[in-house]
Each structure stands twice: as structure tokens, then as C-alpha cells.
C-alpha positions in Angstrom: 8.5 -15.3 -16.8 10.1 -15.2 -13.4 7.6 -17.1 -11.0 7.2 -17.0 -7.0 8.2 -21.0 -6.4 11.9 -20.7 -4.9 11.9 -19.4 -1.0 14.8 -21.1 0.4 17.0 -18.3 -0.6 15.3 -15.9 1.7 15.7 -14.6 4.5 13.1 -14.4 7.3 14.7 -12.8 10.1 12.1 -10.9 11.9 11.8 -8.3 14.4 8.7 -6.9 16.4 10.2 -4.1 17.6 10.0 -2.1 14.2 11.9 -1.7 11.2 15.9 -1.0 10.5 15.5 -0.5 7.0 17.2 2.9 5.8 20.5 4.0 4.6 22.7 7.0 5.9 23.9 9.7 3.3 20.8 9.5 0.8 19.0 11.9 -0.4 15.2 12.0 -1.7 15.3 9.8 -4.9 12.9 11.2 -7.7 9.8 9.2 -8.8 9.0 10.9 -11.9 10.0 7.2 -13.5 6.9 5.7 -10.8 4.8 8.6 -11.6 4.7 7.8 -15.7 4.1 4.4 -15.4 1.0 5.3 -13.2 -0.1 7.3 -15.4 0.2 5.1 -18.5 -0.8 1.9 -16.7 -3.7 3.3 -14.2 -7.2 4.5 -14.6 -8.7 7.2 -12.8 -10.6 4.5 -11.0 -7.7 2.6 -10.1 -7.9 -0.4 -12.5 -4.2 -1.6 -13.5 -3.1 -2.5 -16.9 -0.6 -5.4 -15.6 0.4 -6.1 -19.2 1.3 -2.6 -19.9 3.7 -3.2 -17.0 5.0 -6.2 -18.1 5.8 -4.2 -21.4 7.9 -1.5 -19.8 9.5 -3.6 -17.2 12.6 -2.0 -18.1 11.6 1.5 -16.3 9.8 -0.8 -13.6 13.3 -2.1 -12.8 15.1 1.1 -13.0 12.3 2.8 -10.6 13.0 0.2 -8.0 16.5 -0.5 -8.3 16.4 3.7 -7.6 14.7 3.6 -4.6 16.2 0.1 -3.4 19.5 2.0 -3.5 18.5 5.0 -1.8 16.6 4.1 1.0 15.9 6.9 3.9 18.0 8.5 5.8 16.2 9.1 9.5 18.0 11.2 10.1 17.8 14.0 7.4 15.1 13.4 5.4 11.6 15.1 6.6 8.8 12.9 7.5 6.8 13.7 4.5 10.1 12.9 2.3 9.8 9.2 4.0 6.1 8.9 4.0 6.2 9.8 0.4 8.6 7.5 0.0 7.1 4.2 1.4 4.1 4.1 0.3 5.2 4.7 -3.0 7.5 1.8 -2.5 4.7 -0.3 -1.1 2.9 0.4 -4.3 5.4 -0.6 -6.5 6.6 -3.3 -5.2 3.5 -4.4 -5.4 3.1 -4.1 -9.0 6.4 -5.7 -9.5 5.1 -8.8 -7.5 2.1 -9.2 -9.7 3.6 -8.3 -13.1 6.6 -11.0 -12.0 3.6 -14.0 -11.2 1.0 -12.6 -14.3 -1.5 -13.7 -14.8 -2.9 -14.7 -11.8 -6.4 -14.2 -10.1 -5.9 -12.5 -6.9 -2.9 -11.8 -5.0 -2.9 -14.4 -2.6 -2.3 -16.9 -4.8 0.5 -15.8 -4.3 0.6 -17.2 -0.9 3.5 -19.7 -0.1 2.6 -23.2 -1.2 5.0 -24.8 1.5 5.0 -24.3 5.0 8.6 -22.2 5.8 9.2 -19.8 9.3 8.0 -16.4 9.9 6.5 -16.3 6.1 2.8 -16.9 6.6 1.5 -15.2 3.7 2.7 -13.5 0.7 3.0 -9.9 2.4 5.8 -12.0 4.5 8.0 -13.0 1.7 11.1 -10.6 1.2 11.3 -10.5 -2.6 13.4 -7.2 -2.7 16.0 -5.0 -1.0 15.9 -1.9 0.8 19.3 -0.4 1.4 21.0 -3.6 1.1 18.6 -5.1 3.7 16.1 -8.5 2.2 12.8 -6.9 2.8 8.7 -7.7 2.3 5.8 -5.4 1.9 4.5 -6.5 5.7 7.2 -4.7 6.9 7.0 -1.8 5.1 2.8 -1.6 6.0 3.0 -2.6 9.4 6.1 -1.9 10.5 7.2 1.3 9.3 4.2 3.2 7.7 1.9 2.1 10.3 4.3 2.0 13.2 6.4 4.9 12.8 3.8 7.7 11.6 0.7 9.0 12.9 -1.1 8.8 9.5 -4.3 6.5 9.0 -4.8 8.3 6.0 -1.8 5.7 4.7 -4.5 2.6 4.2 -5.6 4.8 1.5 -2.9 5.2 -0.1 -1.7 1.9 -0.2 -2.5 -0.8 -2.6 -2.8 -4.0 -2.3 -3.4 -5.0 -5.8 -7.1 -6.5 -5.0 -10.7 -5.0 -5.9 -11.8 -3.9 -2.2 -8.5 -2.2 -1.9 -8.2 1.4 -1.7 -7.4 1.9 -5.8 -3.6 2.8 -7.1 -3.5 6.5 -7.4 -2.7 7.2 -11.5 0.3 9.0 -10.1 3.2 8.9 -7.7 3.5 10.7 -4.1 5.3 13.3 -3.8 6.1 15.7 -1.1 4.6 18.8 -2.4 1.4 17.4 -2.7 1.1 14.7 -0.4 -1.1 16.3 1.9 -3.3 16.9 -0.5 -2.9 13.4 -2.4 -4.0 11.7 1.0 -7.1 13.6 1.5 -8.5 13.3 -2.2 -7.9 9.6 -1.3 -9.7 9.2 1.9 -12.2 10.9 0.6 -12.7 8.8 -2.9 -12.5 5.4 -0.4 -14.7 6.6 1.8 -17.5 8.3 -0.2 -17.1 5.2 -3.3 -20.0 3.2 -2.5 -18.4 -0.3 -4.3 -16.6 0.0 -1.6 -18.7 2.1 1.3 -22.2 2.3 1.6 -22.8 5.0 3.7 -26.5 6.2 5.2 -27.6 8.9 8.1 -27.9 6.0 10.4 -26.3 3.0 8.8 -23.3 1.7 7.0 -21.6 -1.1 5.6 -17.9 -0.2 4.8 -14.6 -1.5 4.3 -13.0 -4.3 6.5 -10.2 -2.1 6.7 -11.6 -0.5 9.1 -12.3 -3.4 11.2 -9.2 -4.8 10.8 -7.4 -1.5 11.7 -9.9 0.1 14.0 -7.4 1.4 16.2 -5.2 3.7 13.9 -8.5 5.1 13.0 -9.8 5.9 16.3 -6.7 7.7 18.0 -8.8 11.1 18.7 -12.3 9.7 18.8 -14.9 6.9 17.7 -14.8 5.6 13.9 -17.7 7.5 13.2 -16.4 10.7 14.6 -13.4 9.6 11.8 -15.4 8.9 8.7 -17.9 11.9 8.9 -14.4 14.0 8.4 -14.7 12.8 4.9 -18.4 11.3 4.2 -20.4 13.3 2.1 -23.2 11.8 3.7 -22.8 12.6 7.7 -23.4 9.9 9.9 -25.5 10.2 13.0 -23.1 9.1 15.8 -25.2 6.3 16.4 -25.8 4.8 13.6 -25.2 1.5 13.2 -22.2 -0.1 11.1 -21.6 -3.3 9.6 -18.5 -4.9 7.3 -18.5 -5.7 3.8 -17.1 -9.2 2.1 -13.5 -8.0 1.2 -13.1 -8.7 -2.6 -9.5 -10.1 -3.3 -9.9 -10.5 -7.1 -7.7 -8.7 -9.0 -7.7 -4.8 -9.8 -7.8 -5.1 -13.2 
């Protein structure tokens, strides 16, 4: 099986001033093939049969090989048409990058073993194409999804193939739904207490919040944030702390 150990064909061109990827002319590919695999391949809780992926590579390919090819067009497609878009790319890229190195423990083993420029960790490495463009799964997080739309609800969406992660929706993101889709997963994050433990006047939650505090506290404090989806509403001084993030793999 293909394995991550060759890097000196890519590319690590880099910019900080946001992302270029897209592609004028396209419109909205379909991810009905995404959305079957999910739904084969995932659990309602999020845990990811990797070998059941392995097994239908095939429409793995043919998924991404669709969407590499039909990247966004700023200019006509609506926001939710992208959002939808990225964050199901980010999810099944991922996939792709775990089913391609299988087995492995966690992914950042996955991490490059030599030192090369501008490709720190294994979110860095473009292993796949956007519109013709070399491309890596840090871009698409922080770059586009993060940079470009005013949606923190996007770190629950995303997957990062790893325990403490948000879990893989069993299905794919689609427009008429999203809304809806990113709610029912900031709520199950938020109120799943393997990964939130949340009391009136204490909690221990996610590092994801710590590590992206600021996208979560645009209109208010992080509190003010969570108790728009905590079952269990937290006085606005209560006191929070940060679980050990679990990199092991979802499966």
C-alpha cells in the first residue's frame, strides 16, 4: 500500500495572506458518492471503519478526483455551496490520508520523518490537488474555512481522524441541510462528556477551544458561546479548565 515516505516531489509554496484555491466555471459537484461511504463506513458515534475504506477505494477515488476537479467558483457559488464543500473535502481527504498509511496509531505519525521547508507537520504536506493547484488540509482549515467564513461551528464539523476530535458525521454536508448539520454537531461535541464535562460552575472541555479561543469569542466570552448549546447552563463564572487531547485513532 501506498505509504507517506517520498516529499521531495511537493510543493511547499506558502502564502499567509489566504488561499487561491478555486476554479472558474464549476458548478456544485454532488457528494452523494462521500455521503454512502459515510454511511457504510461511520457509526453514529463517529468511529471509522478504515478497512471498509480501504475496500471501496475505488469510490474513495472517484469522490475526490470529483471534487479535485471542480473546485469553487468565488464567484458564483453561494457561501453555503463552498462551506459545504470544504469541509467535506477536509473530511475526506482525511480519510484518504489514513486509509493510504493504514494501519497506523494516530495521525501524527504521520508527521514528516525528515526536516523539509514550510512542512512542519502532517496537516502541511500537500498530498492532493484542488483545481489543479498541490494543496494540504492546513490550508483548507486555516486558511479558507477558518479565514474566509464567519463560522466556528466548522471545528465541529471537521475531522481530524483522532479520538478527541469532533466525530465524522455518518453522512456528507450538503447545502440544504447544513445549517442544521452544524448545529446537531456543536451540540453533540459540546454536550458529549468524553469529550466535555460540563457543571453549573465548572468545566473541563475540549482544547479546541483553547487553541481557537478567538473564533469562538467574536460576539462574547466562551462561556456566553457554549451555554448556546450546553444542556447544562454554565454560570458565567464558572470556572474552566482543558482536557489531555486524545490523538489515538477514531476507530
Amino acid at each position: 500500500m501506498k505509504r507517506l515516505i517520498v516529499f521531495a516531489c511537493l510543493s511547499f509554496v506558502v502564502s499567509c495572506q489566504g488561499s487561491d484555491l478555486g476554479q472558474n466555471g464549476t458548478k456544485p459537484p454532488s457528494h452523494e458518492i462521500w455521503d454512502g461511504l459515510l454511511r457504510k463506513h461511520v457509526d453514529g458515534e463517529g468511529i471509522v471503519d478504515y478497512k471498509g475504506f480501504i475496500a471501496d477505494m475505488d469510490q474513495l477515488d472517484n469522490y475526490l478526483s470529483l471534487i479535485s476537479k471542480n473546485a469553487p467558483d468565488r464567484q458564483t457559488w453561494s457561501e453555503q455551496e463552498q462551506l459545504a464543500y470544504w469541509i467535506n473535502a477536509y473530511n475526506a481527504f482525511t480519510v484518504k490520508l489514513i486509509a493510504d498509511n493504514y494501519p497506523v496509531e494516530s495521525i501524527q505519525d504521520l508527521h514528516p520523518k525528515i526536516k523539509i521547508p514550510l512542512v512542519n507537520t502532517v496537516w502541511h504536506i500537500k498530498f492532493f490537488q484542488i483545481g489543479g493547484e498541490d494543496a494540504n488540509l492546513d490550508e483548507i482549515e486555516h486558511k479558507i474555512l477558518r479565514k474566509e467564513f464567519d463560522e466556528p461551528r466548522i471545528h465541529f464539523a471537521i475531522n481530524c481522524a483522532s479520538f478527541s476530535c469532533p466525530p465524522l458525521r455518518n453522512e456528507a454536508f450538503v447545502v440544504s441541510k447544513l445549517d442544521q448539520q452544524l448545529d446537531d454537531m456543536a451540540k453533540r461535541f459540546i454536550n458529549d462528556p468524553k469529550r466535555n464535562r460540563i457543571q453549573k460552575n465548572q468545566a473541563e472541555i475540549s482544547k479546541i477551544f483553547s487553541w481557537f479561543k478567538g473564533d469562538f469569542t467574536k460576539n462574547g466570552s466562551l462561556i456566553d458561546y457554549l451555554n448556546q448549546y450546553s444542556t447544562i447552563r454554565l454560570d458565567p463564572k464558572a470556572k474552566i479548565s482543558y482536557m489531555e487531547y486524545d490523538w489515538s485513532l477514531n476507530e
